[in-house]
Backbone as numpy.savetxt, mean C-alpha at the origin, in Angstrom:
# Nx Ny Nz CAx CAy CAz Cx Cy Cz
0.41 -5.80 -1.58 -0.40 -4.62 -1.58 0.46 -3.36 -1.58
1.63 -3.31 -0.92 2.85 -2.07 -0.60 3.08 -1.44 -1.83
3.09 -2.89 -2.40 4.27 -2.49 -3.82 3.37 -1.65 -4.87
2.11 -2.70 -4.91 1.05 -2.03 -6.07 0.74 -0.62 -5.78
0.39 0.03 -4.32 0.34 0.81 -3.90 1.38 2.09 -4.09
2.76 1.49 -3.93 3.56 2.28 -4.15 3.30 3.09 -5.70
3.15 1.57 -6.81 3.96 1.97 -7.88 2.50 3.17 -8.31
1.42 2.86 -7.94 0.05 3.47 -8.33 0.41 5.00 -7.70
0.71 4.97 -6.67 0.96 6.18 -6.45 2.19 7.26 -6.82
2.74 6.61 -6.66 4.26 7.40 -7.61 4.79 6.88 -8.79
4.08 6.26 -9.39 4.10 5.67 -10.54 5.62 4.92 -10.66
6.29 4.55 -9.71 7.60 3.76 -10.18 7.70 2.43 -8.83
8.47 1.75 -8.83 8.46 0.59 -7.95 9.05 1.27 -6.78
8.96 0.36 -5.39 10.22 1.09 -4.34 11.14 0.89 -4.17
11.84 0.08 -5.01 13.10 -0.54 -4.91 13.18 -0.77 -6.66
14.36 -0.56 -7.35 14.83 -0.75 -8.27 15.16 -2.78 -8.61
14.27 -3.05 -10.08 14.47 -4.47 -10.15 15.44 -4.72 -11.07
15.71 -4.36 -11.38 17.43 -4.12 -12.25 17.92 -5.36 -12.31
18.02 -5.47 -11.08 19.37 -6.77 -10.51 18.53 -8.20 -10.17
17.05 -8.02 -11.00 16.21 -9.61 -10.35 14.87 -9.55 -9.69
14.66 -10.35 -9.89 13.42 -9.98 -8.95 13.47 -11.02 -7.35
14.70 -11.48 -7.36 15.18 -12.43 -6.46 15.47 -11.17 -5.42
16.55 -10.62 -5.69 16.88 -9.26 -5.18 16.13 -7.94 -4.85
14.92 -7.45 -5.57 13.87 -7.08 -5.63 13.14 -7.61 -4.35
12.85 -8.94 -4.37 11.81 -9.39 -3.73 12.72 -9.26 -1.83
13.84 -9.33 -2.26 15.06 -9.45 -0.56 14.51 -8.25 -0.21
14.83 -6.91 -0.84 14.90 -5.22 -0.69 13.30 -5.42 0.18
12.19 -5.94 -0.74 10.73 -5.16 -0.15 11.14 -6.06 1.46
11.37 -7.43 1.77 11.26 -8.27 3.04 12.36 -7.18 3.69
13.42 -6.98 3.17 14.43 -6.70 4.62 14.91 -5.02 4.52
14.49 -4.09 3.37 14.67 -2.57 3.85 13.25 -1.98 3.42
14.16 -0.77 4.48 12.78 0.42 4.36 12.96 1.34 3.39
11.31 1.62 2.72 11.39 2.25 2.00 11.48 3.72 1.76
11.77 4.11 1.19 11.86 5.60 0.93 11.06 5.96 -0.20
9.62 7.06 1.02 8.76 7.42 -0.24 9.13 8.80 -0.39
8.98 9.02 -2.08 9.64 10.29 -2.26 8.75 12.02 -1.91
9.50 12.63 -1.84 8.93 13.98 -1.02 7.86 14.45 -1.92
6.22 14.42 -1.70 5.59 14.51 -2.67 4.06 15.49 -1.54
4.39 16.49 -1.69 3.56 17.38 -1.01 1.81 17.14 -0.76
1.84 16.76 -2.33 0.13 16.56 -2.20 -0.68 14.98 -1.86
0.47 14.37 -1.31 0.10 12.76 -0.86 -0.13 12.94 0.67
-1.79 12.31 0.61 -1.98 12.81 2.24 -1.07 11.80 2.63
-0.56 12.32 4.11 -0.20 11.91 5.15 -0.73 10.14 5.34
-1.92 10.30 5.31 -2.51 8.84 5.59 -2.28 7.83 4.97
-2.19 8.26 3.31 -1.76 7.67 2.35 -0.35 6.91 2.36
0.36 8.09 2.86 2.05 8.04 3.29 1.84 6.80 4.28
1.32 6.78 5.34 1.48 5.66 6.51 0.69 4.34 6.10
-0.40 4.76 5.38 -0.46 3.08 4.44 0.23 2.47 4.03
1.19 3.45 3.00 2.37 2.69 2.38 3.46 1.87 2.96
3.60 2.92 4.29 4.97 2.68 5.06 4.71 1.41 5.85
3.48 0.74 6.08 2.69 0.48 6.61 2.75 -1.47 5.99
2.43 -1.45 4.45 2.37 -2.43 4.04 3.57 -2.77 3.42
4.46 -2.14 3.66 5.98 -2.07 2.85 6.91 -2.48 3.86
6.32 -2.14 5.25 7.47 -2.64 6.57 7.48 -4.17 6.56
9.23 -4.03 6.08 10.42 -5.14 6.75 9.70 -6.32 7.65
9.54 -5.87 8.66 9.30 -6.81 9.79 7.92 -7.61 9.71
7.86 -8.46 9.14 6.48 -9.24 8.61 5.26 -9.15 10.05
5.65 -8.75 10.78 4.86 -8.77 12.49 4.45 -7.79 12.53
4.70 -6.60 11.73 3.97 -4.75 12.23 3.53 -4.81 10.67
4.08 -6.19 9.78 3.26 -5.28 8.26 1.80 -5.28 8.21
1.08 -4.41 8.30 -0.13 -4.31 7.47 -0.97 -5.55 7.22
-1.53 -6.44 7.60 -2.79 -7.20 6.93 -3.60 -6.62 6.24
-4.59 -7.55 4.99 -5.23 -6.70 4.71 -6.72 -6.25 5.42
-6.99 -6.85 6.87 -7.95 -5.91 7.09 -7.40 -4.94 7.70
-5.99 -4.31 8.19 -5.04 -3.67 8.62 -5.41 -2.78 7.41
-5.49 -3.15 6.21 -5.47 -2.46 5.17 -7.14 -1.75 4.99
-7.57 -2.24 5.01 -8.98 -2.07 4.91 -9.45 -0.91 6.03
-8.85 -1.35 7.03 -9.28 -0.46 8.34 -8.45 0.84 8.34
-7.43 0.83 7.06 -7.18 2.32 7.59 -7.47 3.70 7.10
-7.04 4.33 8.05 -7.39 5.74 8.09 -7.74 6.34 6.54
-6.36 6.40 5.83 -6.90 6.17 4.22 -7.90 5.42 3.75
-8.03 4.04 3.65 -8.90 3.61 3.06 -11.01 4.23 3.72
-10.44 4.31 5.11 -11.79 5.13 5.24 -12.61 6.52 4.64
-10.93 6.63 4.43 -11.48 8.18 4.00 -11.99 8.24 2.62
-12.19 7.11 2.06 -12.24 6.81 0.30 -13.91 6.97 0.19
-14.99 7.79 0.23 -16.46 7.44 0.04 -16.85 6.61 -1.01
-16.18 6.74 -1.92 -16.28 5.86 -2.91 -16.58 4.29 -3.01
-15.49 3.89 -1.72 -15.74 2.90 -1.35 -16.66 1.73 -0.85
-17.27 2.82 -0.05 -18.80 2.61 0.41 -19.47 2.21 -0.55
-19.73 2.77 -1.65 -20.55 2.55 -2.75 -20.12 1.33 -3.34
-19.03 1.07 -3.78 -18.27 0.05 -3.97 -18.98 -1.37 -3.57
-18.61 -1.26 -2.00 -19.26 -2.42 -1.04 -20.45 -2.56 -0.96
-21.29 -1.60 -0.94 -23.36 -1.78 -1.12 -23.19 -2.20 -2.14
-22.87 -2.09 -3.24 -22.92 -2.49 -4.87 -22.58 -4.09 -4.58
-21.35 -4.43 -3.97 -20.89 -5.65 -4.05 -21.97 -6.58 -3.29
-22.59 -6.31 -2.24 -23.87 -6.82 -0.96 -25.21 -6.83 -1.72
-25.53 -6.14 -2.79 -26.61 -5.79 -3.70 -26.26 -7.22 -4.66
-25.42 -7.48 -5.38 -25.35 -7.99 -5.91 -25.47 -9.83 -5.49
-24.71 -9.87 -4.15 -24.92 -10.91 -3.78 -26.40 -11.79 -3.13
-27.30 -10.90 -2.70 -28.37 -10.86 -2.32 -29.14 -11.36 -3.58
């Protein structure tokens, strides 16, 4: 979710795959990322990322971790989203 997230939002990966995706895949498990200085990315957005991108598989993000946060609440859109999806199943 980190990564897709990342690249959707700053349109590039967080780690350079150059060298593999063996190597690639080491970088997202064992460093932190560096999101770049981008003024108009809320804050919340920022700690999602940092969020599903953390190293330590024990503080990363689940996805109802994901679901529940602050960003994703703030999405109204969403809402609609989910009645649509409950409408349909019914």
């Amino acid at each position: 979710m980190g990564v897709i997230l990342f690249q959707l939002t700053f349109g590039k990966l967080p780690f350079p795959i150059d060298q593999g995706y063996a190597v690639f895949a080491d970088k997202v498990a064992n460093e932190k990322v560096k999101i770049p200085a981008t003024p108009e990315i809320p804050a919340s957005l920022v700690y999602l990322i940092y969020s599903c991108l953390e190293a330590n598989q024990t503080k990363r993000f689940s996805i109802d971790d994901f679901l529940q946060s602050t960003w994703m609440q703030e999405q109204p859109q969403l809402e609609t989203i989910k009645e649509e999806k409950m409408e349909n199943i019914n």
